[in-house]
N, CA, C and O atoms as a GROMACS GRO file, in nm:
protein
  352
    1UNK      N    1   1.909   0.305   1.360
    1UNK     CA    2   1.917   0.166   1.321
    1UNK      C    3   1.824   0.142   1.203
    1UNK      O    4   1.706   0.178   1.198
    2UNK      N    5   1.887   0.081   1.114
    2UNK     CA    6   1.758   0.053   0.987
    2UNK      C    7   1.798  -0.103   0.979
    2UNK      O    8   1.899  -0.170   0.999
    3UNK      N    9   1.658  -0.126   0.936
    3UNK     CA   10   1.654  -0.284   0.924
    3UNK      C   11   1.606  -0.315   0.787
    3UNK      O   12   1.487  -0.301   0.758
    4UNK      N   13   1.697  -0.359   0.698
    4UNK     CA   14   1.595  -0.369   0.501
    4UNK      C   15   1.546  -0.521   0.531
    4UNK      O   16   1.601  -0.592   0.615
    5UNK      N   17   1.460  -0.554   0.470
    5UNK     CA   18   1.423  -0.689   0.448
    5UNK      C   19   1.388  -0.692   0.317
    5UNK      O   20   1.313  -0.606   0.271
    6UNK      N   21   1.437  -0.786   0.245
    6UNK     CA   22   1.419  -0.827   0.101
    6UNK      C   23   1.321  -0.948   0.123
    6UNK      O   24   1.322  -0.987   0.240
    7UNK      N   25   1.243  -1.013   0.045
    7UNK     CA   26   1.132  -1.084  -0.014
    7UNK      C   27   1.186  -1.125  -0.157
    7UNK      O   28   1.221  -1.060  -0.254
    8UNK      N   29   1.177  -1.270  -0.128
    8UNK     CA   30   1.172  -1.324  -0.257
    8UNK      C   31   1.075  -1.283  -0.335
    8UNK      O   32   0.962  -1.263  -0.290
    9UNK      N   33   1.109  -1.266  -0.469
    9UNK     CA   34   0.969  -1.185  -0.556
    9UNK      C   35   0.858  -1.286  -0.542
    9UNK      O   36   0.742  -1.244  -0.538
   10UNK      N   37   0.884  -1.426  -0.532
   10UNK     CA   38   0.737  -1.504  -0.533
   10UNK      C   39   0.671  -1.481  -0.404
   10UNK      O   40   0.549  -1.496  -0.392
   11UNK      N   41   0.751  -1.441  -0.297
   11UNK     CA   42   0.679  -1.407  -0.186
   11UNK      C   43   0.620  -1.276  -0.171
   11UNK      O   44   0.516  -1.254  -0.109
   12UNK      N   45   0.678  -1.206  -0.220
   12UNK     CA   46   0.652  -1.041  -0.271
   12UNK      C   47   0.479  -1.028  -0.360
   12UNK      O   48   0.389  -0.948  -0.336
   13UNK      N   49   0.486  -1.158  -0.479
   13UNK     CA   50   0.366  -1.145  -0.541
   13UNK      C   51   0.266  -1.215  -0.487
   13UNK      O   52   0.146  -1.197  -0.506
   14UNK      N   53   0.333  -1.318  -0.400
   14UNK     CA   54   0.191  -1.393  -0.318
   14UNK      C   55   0.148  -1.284  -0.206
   14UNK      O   56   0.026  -1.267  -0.198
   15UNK      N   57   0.223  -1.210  -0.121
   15UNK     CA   58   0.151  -1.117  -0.094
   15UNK      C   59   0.063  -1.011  -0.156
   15UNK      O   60  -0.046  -1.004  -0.100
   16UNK      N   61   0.080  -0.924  -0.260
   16UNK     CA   62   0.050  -0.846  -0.354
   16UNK      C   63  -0.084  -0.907  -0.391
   16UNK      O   64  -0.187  -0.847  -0.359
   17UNK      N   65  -0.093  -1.058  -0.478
   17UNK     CA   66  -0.240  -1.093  -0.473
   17UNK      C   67  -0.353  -1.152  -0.382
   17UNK      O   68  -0.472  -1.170  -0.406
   18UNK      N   69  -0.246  -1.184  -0.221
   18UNK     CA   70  -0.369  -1.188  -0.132
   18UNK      C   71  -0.426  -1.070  -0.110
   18UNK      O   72  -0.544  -1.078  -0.077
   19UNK      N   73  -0.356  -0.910  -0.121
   19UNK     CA   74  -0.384  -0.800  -0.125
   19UNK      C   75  -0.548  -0.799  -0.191
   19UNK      O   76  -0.660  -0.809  -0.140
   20UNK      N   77  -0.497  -0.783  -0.324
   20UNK     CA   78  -0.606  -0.743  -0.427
   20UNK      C   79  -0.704  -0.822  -0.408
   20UNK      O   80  -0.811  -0.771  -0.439
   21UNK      N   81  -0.712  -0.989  -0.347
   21UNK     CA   82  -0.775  -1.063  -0.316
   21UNK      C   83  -0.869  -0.959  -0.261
   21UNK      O   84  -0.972  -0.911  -0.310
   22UNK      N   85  -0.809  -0.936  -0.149
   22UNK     CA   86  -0.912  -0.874   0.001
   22UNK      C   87  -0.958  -0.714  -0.031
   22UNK      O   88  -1.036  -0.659   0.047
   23UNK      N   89  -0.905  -0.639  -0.151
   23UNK     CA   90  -0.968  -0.501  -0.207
   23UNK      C   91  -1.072  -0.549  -0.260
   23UNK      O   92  -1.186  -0.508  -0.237
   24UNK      N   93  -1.033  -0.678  -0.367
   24UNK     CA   94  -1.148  -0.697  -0.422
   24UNK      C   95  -1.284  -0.746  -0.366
   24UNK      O   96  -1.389  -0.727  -0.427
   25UNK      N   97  -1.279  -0.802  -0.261
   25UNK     CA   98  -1.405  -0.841  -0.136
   25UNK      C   99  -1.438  -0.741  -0.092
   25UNK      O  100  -1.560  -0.731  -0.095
   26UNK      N  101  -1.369  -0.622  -0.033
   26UNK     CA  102  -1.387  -0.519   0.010
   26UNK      C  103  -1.528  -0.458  -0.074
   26UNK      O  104  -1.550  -0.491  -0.190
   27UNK      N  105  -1.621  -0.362   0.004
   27UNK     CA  106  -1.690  -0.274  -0.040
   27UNK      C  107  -1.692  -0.153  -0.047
   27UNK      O  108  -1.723  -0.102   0.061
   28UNK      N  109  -1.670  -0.073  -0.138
   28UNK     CA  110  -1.590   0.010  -0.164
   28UNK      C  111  -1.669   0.175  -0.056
   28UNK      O  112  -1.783   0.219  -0.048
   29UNK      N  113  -1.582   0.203  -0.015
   29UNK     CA  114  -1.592   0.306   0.099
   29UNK      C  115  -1.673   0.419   0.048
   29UNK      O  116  -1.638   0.467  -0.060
   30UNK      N  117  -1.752   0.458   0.095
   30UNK     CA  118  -1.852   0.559   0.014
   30UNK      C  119  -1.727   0.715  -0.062
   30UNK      O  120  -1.684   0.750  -0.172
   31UNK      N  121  -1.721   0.751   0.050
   31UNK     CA  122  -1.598   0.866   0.044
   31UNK      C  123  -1.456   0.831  -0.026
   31UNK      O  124  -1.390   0.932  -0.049
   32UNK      N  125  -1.416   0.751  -0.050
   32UNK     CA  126  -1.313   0.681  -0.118
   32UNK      C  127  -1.283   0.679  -0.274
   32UNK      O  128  -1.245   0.577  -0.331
   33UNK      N  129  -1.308   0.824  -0.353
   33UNK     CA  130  -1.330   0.830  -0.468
   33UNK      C  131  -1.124   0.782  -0.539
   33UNK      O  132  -1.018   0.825  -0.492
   34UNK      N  133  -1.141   0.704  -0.636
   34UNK     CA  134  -1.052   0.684  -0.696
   34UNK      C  135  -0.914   0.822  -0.696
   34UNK      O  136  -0.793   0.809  -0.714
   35UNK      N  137  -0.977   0.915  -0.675
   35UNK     CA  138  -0.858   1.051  -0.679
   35UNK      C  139  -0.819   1.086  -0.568
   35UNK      O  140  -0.715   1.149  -0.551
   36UNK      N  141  -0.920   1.038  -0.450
   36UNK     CA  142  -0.880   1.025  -0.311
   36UNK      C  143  -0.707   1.000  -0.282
   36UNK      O  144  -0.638   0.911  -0.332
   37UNK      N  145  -0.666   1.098  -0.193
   37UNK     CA  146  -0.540   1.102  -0.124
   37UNK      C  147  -0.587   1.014   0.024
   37UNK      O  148  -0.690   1.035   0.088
   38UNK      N  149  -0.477   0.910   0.055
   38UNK     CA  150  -0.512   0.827   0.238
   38UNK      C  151  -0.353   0.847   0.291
   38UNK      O  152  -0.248   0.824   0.231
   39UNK      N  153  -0.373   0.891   0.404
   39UNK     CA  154  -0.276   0.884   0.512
   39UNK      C  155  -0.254   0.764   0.505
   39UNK      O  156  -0.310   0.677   0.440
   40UNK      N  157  -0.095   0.759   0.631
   40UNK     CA  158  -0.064   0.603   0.633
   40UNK      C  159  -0.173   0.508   0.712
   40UNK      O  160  -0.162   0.387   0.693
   41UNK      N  161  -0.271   0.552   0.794
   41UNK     CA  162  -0.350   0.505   0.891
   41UNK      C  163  -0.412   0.485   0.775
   41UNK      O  164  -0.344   0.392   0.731
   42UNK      N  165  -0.491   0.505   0.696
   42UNK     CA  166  -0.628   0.471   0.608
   42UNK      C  167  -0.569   0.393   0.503
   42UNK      O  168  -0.644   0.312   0.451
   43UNK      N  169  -0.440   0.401   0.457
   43UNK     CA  170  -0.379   0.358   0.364
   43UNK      C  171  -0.340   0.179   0.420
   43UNK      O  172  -0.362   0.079   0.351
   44UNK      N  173  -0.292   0.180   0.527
   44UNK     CA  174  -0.291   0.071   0.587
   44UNK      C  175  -0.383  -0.042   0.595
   44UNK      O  176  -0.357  -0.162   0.584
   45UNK      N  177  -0.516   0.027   0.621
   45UNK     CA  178  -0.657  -0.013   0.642
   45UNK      C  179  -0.738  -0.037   0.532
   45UNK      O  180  -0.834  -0.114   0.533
   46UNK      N  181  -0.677   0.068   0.380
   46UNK     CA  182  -0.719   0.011   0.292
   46UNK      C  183  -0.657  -0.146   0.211
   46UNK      O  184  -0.724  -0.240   0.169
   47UNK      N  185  -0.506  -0.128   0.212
   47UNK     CA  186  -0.471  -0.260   0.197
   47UNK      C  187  -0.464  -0.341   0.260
   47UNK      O  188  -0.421  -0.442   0.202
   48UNK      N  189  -0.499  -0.359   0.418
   48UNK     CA  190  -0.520  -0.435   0.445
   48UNK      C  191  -0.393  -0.501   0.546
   48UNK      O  192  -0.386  -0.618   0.584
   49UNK      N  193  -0.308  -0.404   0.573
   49UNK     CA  194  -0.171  -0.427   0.617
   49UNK      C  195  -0.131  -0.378   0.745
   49UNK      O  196  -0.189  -0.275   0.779
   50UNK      N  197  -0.062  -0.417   0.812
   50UNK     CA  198   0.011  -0.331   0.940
   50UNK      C  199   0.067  -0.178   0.910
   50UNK      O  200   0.065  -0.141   0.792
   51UNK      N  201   0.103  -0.116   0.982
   51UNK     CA  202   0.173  -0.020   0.983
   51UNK      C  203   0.321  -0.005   0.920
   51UNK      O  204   0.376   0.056   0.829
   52UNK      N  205   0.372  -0.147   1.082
   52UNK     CA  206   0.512  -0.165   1.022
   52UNK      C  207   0.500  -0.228   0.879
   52UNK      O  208   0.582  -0.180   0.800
   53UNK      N  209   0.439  -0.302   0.840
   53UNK     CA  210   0.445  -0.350   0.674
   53UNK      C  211   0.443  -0.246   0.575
   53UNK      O  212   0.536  -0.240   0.495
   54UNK      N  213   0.347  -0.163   0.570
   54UNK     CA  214   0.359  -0.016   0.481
   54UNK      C  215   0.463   0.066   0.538
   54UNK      O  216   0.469   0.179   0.488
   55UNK      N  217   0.545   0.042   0.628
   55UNK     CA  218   0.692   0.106   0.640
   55UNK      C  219   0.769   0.056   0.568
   55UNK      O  220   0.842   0.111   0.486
   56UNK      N  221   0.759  -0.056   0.593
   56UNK     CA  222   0.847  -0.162   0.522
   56UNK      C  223   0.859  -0.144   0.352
   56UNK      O  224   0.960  -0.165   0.285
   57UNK      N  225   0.742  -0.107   0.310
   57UNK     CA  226   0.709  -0.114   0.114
   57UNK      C  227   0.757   0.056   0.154
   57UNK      O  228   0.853   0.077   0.079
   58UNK      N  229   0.736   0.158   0.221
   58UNK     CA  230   0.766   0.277   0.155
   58UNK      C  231   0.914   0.285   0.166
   58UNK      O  232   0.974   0.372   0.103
   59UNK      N  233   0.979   0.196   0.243
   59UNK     CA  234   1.132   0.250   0.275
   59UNK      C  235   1.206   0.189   0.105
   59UNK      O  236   1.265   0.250   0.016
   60UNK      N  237   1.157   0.014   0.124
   60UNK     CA  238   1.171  -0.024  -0.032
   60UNK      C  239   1.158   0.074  -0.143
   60UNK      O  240   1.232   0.054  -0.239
   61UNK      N  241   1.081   0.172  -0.149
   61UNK     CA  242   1.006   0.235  -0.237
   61UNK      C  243   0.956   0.152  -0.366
   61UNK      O  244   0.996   0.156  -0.483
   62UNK      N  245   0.865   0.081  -0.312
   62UNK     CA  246   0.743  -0.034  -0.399
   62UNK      C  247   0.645   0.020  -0.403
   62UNK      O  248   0.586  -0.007  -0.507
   63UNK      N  249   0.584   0.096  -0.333
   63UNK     CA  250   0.508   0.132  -0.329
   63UNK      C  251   0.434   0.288  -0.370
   63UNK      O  252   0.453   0.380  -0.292
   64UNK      N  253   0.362   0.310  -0.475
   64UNK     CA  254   0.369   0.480  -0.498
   64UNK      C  255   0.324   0.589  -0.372
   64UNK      O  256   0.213   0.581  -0.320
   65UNK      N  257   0.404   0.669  -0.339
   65UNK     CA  258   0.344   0.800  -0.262
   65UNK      C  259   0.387   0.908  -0.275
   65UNK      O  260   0.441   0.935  -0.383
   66UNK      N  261   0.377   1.013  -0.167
   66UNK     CA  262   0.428   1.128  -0.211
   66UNK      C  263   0.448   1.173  -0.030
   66UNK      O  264   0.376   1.167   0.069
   67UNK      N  265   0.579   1.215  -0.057
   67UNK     CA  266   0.641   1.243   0.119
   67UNK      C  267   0.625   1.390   0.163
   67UNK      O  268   0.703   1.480   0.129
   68UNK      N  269   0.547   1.402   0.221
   68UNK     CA  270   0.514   1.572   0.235
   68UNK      C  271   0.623   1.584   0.386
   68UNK      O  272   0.608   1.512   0.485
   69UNK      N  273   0.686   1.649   0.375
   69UNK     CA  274   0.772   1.695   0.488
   69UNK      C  275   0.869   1.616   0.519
   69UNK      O  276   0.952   1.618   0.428
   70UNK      N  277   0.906   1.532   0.624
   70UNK     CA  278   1.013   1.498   0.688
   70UNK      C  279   0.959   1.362   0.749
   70UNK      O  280   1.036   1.274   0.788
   71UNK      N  281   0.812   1.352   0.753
   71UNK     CA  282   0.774   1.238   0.872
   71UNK      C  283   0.641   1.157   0.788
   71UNK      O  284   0.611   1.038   0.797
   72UNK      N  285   0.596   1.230   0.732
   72UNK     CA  286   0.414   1.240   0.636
   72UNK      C  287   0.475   1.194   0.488
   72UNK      O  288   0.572   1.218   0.417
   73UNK      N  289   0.334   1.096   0.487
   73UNK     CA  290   0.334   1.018   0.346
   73UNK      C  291   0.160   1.069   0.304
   73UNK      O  292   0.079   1.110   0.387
   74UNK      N  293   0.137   1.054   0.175
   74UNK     CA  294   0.026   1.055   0.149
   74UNK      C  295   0.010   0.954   0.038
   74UNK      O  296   0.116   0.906  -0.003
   75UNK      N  297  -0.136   0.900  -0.035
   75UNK     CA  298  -0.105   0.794  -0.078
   75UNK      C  299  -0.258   0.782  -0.151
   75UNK      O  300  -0.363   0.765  -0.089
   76UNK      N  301  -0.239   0.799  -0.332
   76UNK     CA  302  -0.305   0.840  -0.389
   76UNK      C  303  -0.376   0.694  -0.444
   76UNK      O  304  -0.302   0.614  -0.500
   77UNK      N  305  -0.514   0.664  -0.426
   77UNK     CA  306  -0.585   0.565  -0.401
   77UNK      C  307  -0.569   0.512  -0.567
   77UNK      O  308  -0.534   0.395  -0.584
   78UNK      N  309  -0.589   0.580  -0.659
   78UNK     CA  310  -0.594   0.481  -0.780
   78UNK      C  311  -0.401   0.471  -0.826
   78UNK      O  312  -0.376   0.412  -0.932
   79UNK      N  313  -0.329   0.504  -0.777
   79UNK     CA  314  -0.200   0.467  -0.754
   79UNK      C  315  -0.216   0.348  -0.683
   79UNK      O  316  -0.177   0.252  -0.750
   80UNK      N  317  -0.260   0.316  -0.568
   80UNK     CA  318  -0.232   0.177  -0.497
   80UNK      C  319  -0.335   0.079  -0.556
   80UNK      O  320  -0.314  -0.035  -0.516
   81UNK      N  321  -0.411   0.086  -0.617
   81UNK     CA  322  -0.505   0.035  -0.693
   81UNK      C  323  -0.441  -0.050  -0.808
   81UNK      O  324  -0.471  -0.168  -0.827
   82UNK      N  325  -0.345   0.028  -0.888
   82UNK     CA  326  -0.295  -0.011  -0.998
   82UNK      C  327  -0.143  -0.094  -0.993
   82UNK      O  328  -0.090  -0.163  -1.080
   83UNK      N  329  -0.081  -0.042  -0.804
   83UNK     CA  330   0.013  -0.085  -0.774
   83UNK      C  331  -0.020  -0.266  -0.771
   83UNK      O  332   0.046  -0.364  -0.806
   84UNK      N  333  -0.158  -0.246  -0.710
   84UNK     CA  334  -0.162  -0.379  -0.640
   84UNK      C  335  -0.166  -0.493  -0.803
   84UNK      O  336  -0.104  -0.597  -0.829
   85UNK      N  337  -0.252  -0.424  -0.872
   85UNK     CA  338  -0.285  -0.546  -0.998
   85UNK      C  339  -0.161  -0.570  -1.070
   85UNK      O  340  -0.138  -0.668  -1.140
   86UNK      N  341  -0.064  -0.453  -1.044
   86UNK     CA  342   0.055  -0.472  -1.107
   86UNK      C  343   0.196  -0.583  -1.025
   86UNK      O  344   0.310  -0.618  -1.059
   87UNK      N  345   0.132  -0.600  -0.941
   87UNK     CA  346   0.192  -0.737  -0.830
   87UNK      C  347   0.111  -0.851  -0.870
   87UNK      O  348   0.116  -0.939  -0.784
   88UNK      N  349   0.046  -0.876  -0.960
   88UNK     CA  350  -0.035  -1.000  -0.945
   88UNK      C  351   0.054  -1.084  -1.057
   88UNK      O  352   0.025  -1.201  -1.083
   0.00000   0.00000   0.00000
């Protein structure tokens, strides 16, 4: 069963800059170097999102990653960095 959900783009970018909103409050994670690769668990946690929501942007493919296998995403930190300012 697949379920797509589309977003009006103004709803799409009001999410996107409450995002960057809350990176930008954020303090930046000691270990978290800009070249840093995050699983979907850390990746989640860095933007600030559910699980199912970062399912939701990778199935869209909005979001940059890289699909290692069949089940595994990985998710290159100054990629989502640049994703996010590029939603604002």
């Amino acid at each position: 069963m697949e379920i797509k959900l589309q977003l009006p783009d103004e709803f799409a970018g009001m999410i996107a800059k409450c995002l960057a909103d809350q990176l930008e409050q954020q303090t930046p994670h000691p270990q978290m170097e800009a070249d840093a690769w995050l699983n979907k668990g850390q990746t989640s946690e860095y933007l600030g999102v559910s699980r199912v929501f970062l399912d939701k942007l990778i199935k869209s493919q909005s979001l940059p990653c890289k699909r290692i296998g069949t089940r595994s995403y990985r998710f290159k930190k100054a990629d989502l960095d640049d994703w996010l300012r590029s939603q604002q």
